[in-house]
C-alpha positions in Angstrom: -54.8 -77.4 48.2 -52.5 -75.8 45.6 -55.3 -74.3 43.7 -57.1 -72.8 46.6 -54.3 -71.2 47.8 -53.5 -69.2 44.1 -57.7 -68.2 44.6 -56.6 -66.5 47.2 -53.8 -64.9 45.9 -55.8 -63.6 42.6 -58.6 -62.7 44.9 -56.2 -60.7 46.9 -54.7 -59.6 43.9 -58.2 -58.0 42.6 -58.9 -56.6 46.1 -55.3 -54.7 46.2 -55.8 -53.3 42.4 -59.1 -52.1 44.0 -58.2 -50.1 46.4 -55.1 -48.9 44.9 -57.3 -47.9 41.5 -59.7 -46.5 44.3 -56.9 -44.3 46.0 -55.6 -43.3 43.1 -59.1 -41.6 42.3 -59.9 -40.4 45.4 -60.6 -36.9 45.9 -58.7 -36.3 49.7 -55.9 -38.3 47.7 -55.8 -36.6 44.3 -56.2 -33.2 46.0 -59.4 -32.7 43.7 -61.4 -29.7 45.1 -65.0 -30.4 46.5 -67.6 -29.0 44.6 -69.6 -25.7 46.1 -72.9 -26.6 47.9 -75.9 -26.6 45.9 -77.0 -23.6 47.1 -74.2 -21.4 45.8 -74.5 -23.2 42.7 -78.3 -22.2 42.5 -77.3 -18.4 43.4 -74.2 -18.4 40.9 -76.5 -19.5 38.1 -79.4 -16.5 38.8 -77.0 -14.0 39.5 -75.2 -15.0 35.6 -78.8 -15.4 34.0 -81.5 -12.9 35.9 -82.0 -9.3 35.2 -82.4 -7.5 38.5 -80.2 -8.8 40.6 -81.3 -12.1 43.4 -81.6 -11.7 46.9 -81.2 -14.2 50.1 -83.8 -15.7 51.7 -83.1 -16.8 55.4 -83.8 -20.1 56.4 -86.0 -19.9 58.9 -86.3 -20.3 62.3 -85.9 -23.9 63.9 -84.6 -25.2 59.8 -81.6 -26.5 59.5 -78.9 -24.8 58.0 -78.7 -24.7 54.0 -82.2 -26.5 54.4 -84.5 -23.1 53.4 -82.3 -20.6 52.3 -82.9 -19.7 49.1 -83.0 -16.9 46.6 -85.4 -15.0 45.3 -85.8 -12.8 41.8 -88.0 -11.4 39.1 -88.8 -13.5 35.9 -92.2 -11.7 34.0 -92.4 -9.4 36.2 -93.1 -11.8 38.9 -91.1 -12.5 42.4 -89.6 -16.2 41.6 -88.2 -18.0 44.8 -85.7 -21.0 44.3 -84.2 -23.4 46.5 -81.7 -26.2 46.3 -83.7 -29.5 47.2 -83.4 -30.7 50.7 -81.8 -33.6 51.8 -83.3 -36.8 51.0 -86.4 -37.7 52.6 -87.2 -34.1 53.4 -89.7 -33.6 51.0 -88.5 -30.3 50.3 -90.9 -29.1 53.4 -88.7 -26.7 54.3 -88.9 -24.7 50.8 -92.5 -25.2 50.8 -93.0 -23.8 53.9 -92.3 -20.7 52.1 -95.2 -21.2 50.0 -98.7 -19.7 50.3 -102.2 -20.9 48.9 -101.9 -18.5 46.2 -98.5 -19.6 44.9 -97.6 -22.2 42.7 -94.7 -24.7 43.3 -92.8 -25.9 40.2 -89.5 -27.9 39.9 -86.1 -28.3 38.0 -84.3 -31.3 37.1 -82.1 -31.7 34.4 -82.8 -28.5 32.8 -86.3 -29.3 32.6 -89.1 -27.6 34.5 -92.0 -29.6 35.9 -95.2 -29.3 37.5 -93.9 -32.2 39.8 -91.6 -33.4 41.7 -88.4 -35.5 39.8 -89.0 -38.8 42.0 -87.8 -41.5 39.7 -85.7 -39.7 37.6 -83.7 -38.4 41.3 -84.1 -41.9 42.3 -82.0 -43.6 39.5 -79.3 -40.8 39.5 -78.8 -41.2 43.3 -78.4 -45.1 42.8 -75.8 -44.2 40.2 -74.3 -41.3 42.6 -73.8 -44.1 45.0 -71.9 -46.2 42.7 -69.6 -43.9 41.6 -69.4 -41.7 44.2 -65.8 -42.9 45.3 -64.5 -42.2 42.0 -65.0 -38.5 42.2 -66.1 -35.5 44.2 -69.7 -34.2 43.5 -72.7 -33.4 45.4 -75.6 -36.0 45.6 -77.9 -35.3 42.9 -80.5 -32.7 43.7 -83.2 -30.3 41.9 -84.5 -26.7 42.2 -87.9 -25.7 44.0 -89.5 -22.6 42.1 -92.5 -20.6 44.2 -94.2 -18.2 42.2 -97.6 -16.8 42.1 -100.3 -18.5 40.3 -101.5 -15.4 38.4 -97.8 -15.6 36.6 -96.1 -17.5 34.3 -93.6 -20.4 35.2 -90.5 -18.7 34.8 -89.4 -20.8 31.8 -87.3 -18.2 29.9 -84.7 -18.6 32.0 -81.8 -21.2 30.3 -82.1 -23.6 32.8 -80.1 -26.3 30.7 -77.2 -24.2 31.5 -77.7 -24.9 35.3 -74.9 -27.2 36.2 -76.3 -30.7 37.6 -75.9 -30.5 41.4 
């Protein structure tokens, strides 16, 4: 009976470390800031790296908010539209509703730009977002659409390394 009982002390033990280690860490209790939303993220990092200026694109009607607004810009002499990936699930329809037959749709995860879509790499960084999402404030891992037209190049001069991860 004795050595039942002090199990349930140390497990209570464990479980009040827990949540005080969890408190401690916690962004509403630390007073950390929340990080911006991906999209102002996306727009911060064209306005610092594009020539030309970038320019709002309205989500459109019937979208949900933050779910197609995007940004568009010039990279070779080309218009580049990006937008933050939607939410999970989405399958980024809302960007690609943007798209036409005669554009091409390109993505950007982790500095790198792709042909396709970032499933398994996004999927094993949103695991690890769920783990240690407790422990600090940061928006769920996400990518960047690109639409451009197919006669131009992928706009791959831009430094996208330097885009923080989102």
């Amino acid at each position: 009976m004795r050595s039942s009982t002090s199990g349930y002390a140390a497990a209570a033990a464990v479980l009040a470390l827990s949540l005080v280690l969890k408190l401690a860490v916690s962004p509403a209790w630390a007073g950390h800031a929340t990080p911006p939303p991906r999209g102002e993220v996306l727009r911060r990092f064209l306005a610092a790296t594009t020539v030309g200026g970038v320019e709002p694109i309205a989500a459109r009607a019937g979208e949900r908010e933050g779910g197609g607004a995007g940004w568009r810009f010039r990279s070779n002499d080309c218009a580049v539209s990006a937008y933050p990936s939607g939410p999970r699930g989405s399958f980024d329809l809302a960007a690609r509703s943007h798209a036409r037959r005669r554009d091409q749709i390109a993505y950007v995860y982790r500095g790198e730009l792709s042909a396709t879509p970032p499933t398994w790499a996004l999927a094993a960084d949103v695991v690890l977002y769920r783990l240690t999402s407790t422990f600090r404030p940061a928006n769920e891992p996400g990518y960047v659409v690109l639409i451009y037209p197919k006669t131009c190049a992928a706009p791959s001069t831009l430094p996208w390394s330097r885009l923080p991860a989102s």
